[in-house]
Backbone as JSON Lines, residues from 0, in Angstrom:
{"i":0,"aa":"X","n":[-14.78,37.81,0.71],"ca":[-14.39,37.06,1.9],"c":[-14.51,35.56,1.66]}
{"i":1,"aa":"X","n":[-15.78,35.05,1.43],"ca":[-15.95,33.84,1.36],"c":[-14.67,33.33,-0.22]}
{"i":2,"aa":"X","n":[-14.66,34.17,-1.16],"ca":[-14.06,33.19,-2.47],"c":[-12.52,33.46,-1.71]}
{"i":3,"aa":"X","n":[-12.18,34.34,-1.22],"ca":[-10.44,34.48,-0.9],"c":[-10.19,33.86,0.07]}
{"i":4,"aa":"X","n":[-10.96,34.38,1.46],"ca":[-10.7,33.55,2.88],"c":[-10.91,32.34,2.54]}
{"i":5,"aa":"X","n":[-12.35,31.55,2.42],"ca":[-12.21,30.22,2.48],"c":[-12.54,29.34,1.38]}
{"i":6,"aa":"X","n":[-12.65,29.64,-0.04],"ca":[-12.8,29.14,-0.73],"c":[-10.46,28.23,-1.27]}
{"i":7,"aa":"X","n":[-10.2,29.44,-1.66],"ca":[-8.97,29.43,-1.59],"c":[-8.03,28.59,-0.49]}
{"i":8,"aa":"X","n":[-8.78,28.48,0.69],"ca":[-8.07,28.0,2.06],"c":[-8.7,26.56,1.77]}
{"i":9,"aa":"X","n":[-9.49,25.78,0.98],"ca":[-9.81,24.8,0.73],"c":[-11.03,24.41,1.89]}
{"i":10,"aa":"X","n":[-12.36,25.21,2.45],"ca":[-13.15,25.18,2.75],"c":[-14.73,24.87,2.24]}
{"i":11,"aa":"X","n":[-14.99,23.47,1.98],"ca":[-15.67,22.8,0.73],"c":[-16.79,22.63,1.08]}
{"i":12,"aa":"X","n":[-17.86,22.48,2.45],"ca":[-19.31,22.56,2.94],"c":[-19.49,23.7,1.9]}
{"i":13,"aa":"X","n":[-20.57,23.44,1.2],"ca":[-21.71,24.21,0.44],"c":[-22.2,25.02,1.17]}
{"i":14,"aa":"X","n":[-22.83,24.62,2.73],"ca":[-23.7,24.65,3.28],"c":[-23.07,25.66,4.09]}
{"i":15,"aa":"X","n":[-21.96,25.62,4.64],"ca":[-21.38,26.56,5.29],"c":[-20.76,27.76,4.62]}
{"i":16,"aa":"X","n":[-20.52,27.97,3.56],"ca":[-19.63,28.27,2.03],"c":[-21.5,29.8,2.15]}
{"i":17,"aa":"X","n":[-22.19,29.34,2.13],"ca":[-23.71,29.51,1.69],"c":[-24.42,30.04,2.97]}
{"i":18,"aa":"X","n":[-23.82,30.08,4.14],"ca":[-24.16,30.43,5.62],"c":[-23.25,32.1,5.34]}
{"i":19,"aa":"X","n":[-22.25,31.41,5.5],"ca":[-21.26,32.74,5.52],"c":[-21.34,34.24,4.33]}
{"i":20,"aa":"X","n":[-22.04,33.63,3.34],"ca":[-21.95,34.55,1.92],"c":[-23.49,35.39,2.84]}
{"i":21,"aa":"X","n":[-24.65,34.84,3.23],"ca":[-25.55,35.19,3.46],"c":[-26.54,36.2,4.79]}
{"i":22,"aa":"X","n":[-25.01,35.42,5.32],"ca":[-25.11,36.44,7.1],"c":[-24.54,37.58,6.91]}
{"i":23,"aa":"X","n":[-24.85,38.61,7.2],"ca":[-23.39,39.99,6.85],"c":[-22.98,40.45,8.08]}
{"i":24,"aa":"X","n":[-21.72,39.94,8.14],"ca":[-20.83,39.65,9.26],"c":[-20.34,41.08,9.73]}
{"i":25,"aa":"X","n":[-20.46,42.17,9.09],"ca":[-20.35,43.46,9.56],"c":[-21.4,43.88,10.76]}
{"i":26,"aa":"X","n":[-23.03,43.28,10.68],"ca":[-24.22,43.66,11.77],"c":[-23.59,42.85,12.63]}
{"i":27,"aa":"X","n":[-22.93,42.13,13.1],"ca":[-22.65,41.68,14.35],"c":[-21.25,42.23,14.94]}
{"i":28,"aa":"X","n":[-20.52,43.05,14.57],"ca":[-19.65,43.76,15.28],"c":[-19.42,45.26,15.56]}
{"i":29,"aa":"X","n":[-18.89,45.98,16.68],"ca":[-19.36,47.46,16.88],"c":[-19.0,48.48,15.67]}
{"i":30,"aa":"X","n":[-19.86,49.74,15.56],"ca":[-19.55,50.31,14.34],"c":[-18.08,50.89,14.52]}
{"i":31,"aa":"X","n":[-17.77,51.06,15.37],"ca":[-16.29,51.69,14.68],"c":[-15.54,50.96,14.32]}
{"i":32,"aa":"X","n":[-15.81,49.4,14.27],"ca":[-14.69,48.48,13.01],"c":[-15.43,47.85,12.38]}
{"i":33,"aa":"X","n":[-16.51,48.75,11.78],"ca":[-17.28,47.71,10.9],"c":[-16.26,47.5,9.54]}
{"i":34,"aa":"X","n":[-15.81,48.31,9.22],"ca":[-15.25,48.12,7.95],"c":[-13.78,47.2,8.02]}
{"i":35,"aa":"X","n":[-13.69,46.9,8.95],"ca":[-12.8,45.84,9.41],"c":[-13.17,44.22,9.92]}
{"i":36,"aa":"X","n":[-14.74,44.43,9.5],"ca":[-15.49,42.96,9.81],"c":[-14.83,41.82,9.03]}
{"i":37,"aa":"X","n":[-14.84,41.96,7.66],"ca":[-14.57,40.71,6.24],"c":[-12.71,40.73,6.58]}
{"i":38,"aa":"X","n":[-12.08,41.04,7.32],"ca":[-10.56,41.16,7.26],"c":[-10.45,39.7,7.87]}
{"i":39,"aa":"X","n":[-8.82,39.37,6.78],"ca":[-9.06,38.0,7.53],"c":[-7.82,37.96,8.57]}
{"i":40,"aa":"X","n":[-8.62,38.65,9.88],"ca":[-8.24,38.74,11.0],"c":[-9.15,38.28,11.86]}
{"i":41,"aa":"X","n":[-8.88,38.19,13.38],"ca":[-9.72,38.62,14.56],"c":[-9.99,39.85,14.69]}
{"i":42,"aa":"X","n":[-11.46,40.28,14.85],"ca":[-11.88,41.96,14.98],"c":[-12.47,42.17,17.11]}
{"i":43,"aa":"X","n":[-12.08,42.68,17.38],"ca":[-12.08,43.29,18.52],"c":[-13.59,43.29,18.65]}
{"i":44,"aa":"X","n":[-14.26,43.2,19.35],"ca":[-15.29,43.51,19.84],"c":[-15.91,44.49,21.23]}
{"i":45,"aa":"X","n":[-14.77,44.37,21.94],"ca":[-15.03,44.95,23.27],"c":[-14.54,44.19,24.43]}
{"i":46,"aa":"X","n":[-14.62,44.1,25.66],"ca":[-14.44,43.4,26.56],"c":[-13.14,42.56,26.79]}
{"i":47,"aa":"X","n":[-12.18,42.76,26.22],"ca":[-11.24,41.84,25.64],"c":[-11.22,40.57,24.92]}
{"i":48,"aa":"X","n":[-12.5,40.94,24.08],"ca":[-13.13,39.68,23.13],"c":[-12.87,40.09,21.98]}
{"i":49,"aa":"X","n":[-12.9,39.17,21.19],"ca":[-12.88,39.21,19.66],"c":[-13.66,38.53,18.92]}
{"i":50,"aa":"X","n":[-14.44,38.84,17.48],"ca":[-14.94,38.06,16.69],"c":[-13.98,37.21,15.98]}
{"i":51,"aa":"X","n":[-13.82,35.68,15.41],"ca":[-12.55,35.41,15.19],"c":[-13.06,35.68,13.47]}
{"i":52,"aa":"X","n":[-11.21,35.2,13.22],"ca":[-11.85,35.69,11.54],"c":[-12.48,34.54,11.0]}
{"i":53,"aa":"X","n":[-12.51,35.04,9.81],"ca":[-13.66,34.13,9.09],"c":[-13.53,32.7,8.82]}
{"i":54,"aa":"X","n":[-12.0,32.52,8.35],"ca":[-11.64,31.21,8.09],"c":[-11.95,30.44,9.7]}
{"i":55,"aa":"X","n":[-11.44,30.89,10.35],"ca":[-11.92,29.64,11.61],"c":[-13.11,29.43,11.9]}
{"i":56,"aa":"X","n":[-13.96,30.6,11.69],"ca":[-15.61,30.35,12.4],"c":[-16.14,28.73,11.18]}
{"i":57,"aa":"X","n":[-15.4,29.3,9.49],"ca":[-15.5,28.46,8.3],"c":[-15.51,27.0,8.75]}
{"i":58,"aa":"X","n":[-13.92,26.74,9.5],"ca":[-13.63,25.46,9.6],"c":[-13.85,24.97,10.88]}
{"i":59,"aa":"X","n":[-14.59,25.36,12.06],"ca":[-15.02,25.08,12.96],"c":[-16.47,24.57,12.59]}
{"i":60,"aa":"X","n":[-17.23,24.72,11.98],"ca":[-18.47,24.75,11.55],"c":[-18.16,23.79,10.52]}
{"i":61,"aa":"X","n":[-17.48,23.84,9.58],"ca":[-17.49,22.48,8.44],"c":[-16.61,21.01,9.29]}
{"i":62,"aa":"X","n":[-16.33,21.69,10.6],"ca":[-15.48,20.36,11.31],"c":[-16.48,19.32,11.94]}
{"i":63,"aa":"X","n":[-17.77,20.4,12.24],"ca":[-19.11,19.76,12.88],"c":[-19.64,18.96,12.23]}
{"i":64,"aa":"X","n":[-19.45,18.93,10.28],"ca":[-20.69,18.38,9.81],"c":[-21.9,18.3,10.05]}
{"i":65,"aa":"X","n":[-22.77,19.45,10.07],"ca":[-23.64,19.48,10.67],"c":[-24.76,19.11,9.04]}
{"i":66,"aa":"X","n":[-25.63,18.41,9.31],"ca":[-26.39,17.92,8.13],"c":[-28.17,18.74,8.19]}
{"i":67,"aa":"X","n":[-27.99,19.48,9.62],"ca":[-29.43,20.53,9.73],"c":[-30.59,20.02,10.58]}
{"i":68,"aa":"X","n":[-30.37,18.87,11.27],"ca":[-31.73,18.24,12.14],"c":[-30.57,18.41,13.57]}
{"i":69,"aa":"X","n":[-29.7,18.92,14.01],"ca":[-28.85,18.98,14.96],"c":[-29.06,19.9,16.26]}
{"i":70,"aa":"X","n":[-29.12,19.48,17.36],"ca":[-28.78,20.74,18.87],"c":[-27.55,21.02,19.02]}
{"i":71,"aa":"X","n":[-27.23,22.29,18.46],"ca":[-25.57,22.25,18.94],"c":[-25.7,23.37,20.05]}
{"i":72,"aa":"X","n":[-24.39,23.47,21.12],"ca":[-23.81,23.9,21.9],"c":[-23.03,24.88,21.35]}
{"i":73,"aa":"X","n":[-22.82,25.89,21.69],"ca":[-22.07,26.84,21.21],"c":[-21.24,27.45,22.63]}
{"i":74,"aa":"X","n":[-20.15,27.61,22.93],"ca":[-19.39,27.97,24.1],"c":[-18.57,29.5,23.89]}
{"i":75,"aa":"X","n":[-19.23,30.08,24.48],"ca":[-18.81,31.75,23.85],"c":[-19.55,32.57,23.18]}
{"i":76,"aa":"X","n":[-20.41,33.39,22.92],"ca":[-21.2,33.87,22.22],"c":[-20.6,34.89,21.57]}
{"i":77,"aa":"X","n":[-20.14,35.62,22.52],"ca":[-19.2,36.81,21.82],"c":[-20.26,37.88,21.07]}
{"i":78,"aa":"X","n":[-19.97,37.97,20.1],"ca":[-21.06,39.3,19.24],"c":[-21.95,38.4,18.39]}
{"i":79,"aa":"X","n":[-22.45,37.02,18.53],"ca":[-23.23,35.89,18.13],"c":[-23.2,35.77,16.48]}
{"i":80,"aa":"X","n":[-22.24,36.28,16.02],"ca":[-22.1,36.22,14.48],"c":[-21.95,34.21,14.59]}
{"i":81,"aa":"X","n":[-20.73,33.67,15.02],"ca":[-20.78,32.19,14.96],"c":[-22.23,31.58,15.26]}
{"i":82,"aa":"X","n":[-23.07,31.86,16.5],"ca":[-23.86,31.26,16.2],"c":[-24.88,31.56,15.37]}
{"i":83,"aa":"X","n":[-24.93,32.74,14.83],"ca":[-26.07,32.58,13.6],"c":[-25.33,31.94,12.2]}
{"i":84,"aa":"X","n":[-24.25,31.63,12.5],"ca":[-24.24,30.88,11.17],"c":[-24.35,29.16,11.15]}
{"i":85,"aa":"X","n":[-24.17,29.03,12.87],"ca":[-24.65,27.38,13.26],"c":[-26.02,27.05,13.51]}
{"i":86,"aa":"X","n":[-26.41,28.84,13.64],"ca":[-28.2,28.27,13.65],"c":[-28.75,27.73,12.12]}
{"i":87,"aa":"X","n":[-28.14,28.4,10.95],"ca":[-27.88,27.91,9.55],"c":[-27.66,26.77,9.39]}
{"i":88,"aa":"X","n":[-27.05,26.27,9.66],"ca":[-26.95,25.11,9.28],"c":[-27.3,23.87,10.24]}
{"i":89,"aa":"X","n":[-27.84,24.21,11.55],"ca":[-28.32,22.93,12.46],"c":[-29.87,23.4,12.84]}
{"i":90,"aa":"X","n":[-30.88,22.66,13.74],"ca":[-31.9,22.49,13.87],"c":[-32.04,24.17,15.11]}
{"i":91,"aa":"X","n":[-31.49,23.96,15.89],"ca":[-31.49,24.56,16.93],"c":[-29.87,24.86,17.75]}
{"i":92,"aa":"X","n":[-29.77,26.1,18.37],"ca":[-28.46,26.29,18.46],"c":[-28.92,27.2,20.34]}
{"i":93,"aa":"X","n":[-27.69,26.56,21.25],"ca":[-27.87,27.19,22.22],"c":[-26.1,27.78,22.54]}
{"i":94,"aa":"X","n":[-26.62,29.07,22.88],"ca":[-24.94,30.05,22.97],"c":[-24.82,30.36,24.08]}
{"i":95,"aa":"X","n":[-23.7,30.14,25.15],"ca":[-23.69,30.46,26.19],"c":[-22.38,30.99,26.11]}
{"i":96,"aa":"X","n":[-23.12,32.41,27.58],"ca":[-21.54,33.57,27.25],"c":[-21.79,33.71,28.75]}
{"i":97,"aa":"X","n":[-20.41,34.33,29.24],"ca":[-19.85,34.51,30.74],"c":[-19.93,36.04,30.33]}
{"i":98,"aa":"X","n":[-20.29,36.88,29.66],"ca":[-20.03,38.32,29.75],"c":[-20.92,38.84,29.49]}
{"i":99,"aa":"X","n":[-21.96,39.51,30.84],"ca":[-23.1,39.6,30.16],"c":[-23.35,40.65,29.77]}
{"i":100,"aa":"X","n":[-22.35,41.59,29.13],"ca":[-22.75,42.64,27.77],"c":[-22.96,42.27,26.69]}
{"i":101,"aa":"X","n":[-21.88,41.15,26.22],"ca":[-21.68,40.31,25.14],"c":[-23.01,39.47,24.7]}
{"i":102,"aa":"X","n":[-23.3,39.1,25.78],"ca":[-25.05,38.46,26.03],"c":[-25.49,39.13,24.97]}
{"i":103,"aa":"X","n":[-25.82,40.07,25.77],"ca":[-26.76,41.16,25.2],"c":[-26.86,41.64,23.96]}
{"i":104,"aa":"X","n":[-25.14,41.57,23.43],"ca":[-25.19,42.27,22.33],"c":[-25.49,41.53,21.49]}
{"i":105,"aa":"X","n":[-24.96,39.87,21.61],"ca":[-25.4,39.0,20.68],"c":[-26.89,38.8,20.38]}
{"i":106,"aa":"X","n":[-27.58,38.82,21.57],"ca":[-29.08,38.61,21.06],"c":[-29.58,39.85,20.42]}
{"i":107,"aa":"X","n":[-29.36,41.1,20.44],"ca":[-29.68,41.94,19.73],"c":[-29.28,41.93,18.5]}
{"i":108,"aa":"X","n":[-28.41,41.75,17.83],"ca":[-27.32,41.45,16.78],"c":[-28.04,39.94,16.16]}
{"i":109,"aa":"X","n":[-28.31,39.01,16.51],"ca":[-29.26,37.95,16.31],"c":[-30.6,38.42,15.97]}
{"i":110,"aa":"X","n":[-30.88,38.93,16.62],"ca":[-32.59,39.45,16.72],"c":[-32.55,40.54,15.1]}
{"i":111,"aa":"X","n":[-31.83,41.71,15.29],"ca":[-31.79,42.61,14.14],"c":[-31.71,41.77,12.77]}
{"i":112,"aa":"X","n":[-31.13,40.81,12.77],"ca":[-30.22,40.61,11.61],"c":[-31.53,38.81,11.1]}
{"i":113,"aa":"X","n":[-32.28,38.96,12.05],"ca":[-33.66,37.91,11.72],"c":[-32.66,36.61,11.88]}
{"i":114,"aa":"X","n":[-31.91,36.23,12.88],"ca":[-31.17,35.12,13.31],"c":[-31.23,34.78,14.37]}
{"i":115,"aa":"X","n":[-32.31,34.75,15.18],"ca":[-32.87,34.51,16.26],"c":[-34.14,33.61,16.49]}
{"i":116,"aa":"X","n":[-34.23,32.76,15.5],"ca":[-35.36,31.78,14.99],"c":[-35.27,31.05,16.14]}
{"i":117,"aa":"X","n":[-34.36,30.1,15.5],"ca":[-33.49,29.03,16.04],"c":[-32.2,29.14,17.27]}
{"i":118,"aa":"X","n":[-31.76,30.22,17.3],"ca":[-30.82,30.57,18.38],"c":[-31.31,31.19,19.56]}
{"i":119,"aa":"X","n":[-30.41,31.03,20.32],"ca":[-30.73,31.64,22.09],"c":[-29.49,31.38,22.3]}
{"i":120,"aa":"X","n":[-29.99,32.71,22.86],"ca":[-28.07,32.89,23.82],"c":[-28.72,33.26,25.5]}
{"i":121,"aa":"X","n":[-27.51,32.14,26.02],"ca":[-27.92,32.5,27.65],"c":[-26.36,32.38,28.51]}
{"i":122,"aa":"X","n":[-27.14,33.37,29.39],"ca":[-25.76,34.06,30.31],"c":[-25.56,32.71,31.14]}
{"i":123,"aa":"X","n":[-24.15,32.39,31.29],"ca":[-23.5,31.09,31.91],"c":[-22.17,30.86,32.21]}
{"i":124,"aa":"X","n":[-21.99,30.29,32.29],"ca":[-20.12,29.33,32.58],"c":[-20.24,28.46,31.5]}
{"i":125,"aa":"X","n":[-19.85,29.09,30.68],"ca":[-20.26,27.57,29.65],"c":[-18.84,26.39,29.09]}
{"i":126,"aa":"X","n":[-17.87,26.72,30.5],"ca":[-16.99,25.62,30.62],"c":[-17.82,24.79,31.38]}
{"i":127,"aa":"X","n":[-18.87,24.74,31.54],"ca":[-19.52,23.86,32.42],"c":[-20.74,23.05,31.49]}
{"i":128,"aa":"X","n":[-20.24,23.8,30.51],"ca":[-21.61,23.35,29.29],"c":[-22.63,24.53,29.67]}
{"i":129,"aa":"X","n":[-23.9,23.37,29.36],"ca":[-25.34,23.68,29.28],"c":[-26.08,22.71,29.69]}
{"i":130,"aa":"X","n":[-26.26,21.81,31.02],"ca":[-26.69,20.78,31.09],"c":[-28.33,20.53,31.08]}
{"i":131,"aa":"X","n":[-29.32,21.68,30.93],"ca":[-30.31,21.88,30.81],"c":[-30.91,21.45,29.51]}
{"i":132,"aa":"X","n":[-30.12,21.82,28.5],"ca":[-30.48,21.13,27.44],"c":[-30.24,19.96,26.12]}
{"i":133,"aa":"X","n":[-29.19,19.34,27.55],"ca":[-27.99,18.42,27.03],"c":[-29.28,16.87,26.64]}
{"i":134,"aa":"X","n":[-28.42,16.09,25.73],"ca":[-27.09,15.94,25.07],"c":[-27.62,17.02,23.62]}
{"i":135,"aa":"X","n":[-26.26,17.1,23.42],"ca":[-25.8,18.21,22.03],"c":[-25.33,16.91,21.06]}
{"i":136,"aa":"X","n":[-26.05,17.27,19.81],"ca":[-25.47,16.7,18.94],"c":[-23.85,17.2,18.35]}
{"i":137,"aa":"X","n":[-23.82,18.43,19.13],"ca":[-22.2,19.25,18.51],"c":[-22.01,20.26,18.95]}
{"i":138,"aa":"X","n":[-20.94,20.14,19.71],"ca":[-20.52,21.6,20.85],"c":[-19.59,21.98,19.57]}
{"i":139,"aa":"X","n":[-19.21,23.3,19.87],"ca":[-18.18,24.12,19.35],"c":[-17.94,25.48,20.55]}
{"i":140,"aa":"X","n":[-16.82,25.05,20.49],"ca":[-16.01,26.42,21.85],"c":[-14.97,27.28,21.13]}
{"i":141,"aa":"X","n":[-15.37,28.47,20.96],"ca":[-14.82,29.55,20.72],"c":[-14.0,30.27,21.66]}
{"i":142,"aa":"X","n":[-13.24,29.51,22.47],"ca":[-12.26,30.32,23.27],"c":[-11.21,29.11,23.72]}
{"i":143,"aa":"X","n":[-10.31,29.85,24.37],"ca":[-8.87,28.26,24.49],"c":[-9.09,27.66,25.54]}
{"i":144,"aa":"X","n":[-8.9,26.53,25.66],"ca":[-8.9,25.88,27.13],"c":[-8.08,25.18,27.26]}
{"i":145,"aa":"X","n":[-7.42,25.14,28.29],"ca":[-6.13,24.59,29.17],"c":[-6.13,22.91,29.22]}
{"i":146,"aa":"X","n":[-8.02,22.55,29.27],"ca":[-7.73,20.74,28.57],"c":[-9.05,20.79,28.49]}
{"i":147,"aa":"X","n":[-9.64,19.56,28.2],"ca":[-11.01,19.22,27.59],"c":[-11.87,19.48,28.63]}
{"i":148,"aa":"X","n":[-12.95,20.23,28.85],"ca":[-13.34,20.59,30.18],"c":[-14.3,19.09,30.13]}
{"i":149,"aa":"X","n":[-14.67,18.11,31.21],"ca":[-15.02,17.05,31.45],"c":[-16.75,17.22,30.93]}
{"i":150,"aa":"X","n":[-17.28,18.32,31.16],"ca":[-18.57,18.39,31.26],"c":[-19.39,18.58,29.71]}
{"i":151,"aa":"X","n":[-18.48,18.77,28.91],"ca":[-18.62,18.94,27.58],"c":[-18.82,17.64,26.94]}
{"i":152,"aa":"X","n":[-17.72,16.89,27.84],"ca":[-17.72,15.51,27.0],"c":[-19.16,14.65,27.52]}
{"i":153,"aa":"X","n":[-19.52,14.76,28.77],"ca":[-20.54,14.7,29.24],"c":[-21.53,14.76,28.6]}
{"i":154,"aa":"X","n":[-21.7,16.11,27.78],"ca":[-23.43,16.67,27.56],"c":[-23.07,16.55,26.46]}
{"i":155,"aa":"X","n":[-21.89,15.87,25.28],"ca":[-21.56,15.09,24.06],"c":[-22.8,14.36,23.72]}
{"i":156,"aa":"X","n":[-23.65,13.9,23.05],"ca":[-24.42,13.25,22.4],"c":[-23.77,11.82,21.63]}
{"i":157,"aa":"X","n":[-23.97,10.62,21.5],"ca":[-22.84,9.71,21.09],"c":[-24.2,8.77,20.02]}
{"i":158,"aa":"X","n":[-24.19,9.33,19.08],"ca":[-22.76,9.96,18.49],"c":[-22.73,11.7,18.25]}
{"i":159,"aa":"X","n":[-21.9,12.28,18.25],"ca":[-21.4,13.48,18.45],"c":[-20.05,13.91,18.4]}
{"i":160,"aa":"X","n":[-19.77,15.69,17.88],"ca":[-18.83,16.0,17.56],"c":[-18.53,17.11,18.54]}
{"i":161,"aa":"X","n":[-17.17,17.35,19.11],"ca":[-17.07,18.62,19.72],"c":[-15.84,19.02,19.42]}
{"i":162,"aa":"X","n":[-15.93,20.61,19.07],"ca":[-14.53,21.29,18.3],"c":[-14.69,22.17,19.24]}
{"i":163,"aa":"X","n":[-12.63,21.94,19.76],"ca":[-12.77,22.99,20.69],"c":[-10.82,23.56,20.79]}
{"i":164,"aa":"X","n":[-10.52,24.67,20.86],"ca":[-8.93,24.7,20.76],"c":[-8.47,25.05,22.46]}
{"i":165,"aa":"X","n":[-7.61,23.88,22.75],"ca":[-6.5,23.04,23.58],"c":[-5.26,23.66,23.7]}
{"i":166,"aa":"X","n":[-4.55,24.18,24.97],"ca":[-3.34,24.54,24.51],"c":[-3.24,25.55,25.52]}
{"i":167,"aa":"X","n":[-1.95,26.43,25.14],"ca":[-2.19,27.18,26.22],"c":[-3.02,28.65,26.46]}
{"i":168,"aa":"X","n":[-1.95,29.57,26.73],"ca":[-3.04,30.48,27.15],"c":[-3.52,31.09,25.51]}
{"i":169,"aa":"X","n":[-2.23,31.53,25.23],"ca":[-2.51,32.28,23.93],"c":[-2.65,31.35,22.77]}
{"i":170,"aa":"X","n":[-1.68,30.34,22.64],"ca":[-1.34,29.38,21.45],"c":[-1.9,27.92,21.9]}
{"i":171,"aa":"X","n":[-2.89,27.31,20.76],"ca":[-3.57,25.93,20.94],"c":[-3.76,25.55,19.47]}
{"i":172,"aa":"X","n":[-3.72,24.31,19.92],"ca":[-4.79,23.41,18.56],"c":[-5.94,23.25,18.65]}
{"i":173,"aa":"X","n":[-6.92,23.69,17.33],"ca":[-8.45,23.04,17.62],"c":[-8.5,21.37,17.36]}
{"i":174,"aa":"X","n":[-9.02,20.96,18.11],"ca":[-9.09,19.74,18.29],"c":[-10.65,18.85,17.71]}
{"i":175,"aa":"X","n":[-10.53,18.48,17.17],"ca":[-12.0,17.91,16.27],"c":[-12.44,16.64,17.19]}
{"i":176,"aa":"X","n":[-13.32,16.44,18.31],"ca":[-13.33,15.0,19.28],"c":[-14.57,14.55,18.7]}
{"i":177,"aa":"X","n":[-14.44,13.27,18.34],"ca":[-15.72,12.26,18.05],"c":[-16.19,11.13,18.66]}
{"i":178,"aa":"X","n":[-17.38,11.24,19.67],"ca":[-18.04,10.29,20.23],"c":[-18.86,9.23,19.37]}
{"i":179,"aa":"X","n":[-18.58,7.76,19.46],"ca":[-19.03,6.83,18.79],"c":[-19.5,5.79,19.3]}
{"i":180,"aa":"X","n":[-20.38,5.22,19.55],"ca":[-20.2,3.86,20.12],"c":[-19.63,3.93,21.72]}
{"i":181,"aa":"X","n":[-19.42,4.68,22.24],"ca":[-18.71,5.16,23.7],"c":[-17.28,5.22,23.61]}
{"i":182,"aa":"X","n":[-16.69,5.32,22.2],"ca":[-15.87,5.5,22.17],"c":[-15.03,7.34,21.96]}
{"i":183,"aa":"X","n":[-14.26,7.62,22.02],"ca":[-13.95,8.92,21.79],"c":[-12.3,8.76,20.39]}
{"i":184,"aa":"X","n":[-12.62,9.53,19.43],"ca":[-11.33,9.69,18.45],"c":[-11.36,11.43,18.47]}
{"i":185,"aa":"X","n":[-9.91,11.76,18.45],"ca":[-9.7,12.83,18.41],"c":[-8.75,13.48,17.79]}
{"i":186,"aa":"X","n":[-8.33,14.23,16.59],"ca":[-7.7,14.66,16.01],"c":[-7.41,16.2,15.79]}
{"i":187,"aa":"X","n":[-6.37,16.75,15.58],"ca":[-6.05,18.3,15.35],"c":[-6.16,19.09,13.85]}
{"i":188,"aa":"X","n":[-7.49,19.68,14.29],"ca":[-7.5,20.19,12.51],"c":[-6.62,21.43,11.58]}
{"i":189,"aa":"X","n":[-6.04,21.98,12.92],"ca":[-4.98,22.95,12.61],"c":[-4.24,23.56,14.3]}
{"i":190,"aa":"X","n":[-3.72,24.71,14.1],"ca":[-2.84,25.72,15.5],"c":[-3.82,26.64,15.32]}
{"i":191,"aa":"X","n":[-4.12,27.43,16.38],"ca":[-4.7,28.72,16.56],"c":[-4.59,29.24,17.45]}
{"i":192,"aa":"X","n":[-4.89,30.59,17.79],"ca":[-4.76,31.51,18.63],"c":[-6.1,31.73,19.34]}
{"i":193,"aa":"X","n":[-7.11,31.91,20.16],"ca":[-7.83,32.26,20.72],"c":[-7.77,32.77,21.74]}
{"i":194,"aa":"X","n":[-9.03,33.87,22.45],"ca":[-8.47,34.41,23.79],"c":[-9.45,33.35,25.08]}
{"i":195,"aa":"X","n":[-8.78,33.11,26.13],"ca":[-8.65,32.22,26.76],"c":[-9.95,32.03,27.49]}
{"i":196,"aa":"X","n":[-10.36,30.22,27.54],"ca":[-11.37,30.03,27.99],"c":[-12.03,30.53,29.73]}
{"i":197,"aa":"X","n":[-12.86,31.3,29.66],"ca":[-12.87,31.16,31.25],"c":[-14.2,30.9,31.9]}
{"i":198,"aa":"X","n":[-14.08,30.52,33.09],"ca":[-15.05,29.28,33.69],"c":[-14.43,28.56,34.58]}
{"i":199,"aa":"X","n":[-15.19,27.42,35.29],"ca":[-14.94,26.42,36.1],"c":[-13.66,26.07,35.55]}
{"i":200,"aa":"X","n":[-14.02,25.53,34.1],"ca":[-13.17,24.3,33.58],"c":[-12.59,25.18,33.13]}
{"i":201,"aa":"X","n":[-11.71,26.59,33.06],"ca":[-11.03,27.26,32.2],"c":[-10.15,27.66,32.34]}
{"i":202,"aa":"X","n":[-9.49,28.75,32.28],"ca":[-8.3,29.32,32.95],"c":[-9.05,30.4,33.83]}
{"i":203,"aa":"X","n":[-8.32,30.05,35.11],"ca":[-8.34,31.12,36.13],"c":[-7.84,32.32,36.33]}
């Protein structure tokens, strides 16, 4: 997975390269597609969720630069495979999910798999953020949203990074936003597909 999916796809963090080889991305999704975990697809999870494939969780996470003294935000928890690989590479990682099976499954799936050090996942709207334990040195949102939900940029840390995919329901760009100086730069690191953000700030 790691030398075909993202080595090949030009995915160059060590650090993330070294997250992904080490987590086994099969304990965080249900057994009847385990053997469909390393595919470089989206794998179903349940609920009308998906784990995404590997290359994006790759370049969402090397978009953060995360250097390991970091609070990141995580928006979506899903089956918490992404955030145990952002608990890897940052200080502390908080995951917030609107589905609270998904909750559940992630912290168990975290917990089993000894990736629950540093991570916590808590049941939320997390188009609304996490303002309890804001500012984030680096959100990352794992689901689409219709525009930048305001509250994200908010609980942004400056300086700070937030990767999040824009667009519509089915089809968006992830968008790489960088807070500086009070300034904001924002660029598109590729197109993707995700299933759609929901929340306050999300699609209704």
């Amino acid at each position: 997975m790691v030398d075909r999916q993202l080595r090949r796809r030009h995915i160059r963090d060590e650090r993330v390269l070294r997250a992904m080889l080490e987590i086994p991305r099969e304990e965080f999704v249900p057994a009847e597609v385990r053997l469909l975990a390393c595919q470089d697809d989206p794998v179903d999870i349940g609920y009308r969720q998906t784990i995404s494939q590997p290359y994006m969780t790759a370049l969402m996470a090397e978009c953060l630069e995360l250097e390991g003294h970091e609070t990141v935000l995580e928006v979506g928890a899903g089956c918490g495979y992404a955030a145990a690989v952002l608990g890897a590479l940052a200080a502390r990682v908080i995951s917030v999910e609107i589905i609270p099976s998904l909750a559940n499954m992630a912290r168990e799936n975290l917990r089993k798999t000894g990736r629950d050090r540093n991570v916590s996942v808590v049941l939320g709207d997390g188009s609304m953020g996490f303002p309890e334990m804001a500012p984030y040195d680096a959100i990352s949102v794992a689901a689409g949203a219709p525009d930048i939900p305001p509250a994200l940029l908010e609980e942004l840390n400056d300086p700070g990074t937030l990767v999040i995919p824009v667009g519509e329901r089915w089809d968006q760009e992830l968008r790489v936003l960088r807070k500086e100086g009070g300034r904001i730069d924002s660029r598109v690191a590729t197109t993707c597909r995700f299933v759609p953000l929901r929340g306050g700030e999300g699609w209704q």
